[in-house]
N, C-alpha and C positions, 0 to 999 in steps of 0.2 A: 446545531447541537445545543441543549440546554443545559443551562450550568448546573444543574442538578445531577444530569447524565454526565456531563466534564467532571465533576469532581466526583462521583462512583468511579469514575475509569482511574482518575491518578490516585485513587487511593486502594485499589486493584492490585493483585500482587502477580509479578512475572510467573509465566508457569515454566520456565527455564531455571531461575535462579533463585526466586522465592523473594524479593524483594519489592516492596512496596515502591509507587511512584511511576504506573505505567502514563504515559502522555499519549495522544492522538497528535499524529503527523500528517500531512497529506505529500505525496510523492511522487514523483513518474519512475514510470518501472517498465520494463520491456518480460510479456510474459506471453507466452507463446506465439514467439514471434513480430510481435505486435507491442510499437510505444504506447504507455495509456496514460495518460495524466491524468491527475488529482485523485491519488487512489490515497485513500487512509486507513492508515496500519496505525496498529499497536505501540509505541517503542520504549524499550527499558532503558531510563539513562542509566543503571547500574553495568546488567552487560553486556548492552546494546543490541539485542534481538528482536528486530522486528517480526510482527505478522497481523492479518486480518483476523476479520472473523468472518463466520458463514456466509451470511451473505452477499459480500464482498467478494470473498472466492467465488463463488457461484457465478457471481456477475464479468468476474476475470475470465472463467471457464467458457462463458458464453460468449467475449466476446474473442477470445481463441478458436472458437473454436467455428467463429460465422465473420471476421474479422470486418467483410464487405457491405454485413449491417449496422455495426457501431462504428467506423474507421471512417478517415476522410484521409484521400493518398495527399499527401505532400513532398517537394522535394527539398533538401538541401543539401549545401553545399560539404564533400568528403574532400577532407588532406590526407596523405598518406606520407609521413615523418619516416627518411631513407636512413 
């Protein structure tokens, strides 16, 4: 990203709360089904609501929705705390 585009986004105001200071995060998130890392959301440090934008969803949607063309299976190891 360039810093020209980084600082439009954090001086960008939430459309939740209205406050200026939105930051780009990169996360893993499980969304339809499916772990995805490195997915980069919006975040308010004011009232902490994250989200993407378009096309990012788009790219969430698609790989929900095909999961066996972007996904690679891996296993690991489950605890279950009695």
């Amino acid at each position: 990203m360039t810093k020209n585009l980084k600082n439009q986004r954090e001086g960008k105001k939430c459309p939740m709360c209205g406050q200026p200071g939105i930051k780009v995060i990169r996360e893993d998130t499980i969304f339809g089904g499916v772990w995805v890392e490195n997915v980069p959301f919006e975040h308010c440090p004011n009232c902490h609501e994250r989200y993407c934008d378009l096309a990012t969803a788009q790219q969430l949607e698609a790989i929900a929705d095909n999961p066996a063309k972007y996904a690679r299976m891996i296993e690991r190891p489950v605890a279950h705390v009695v």
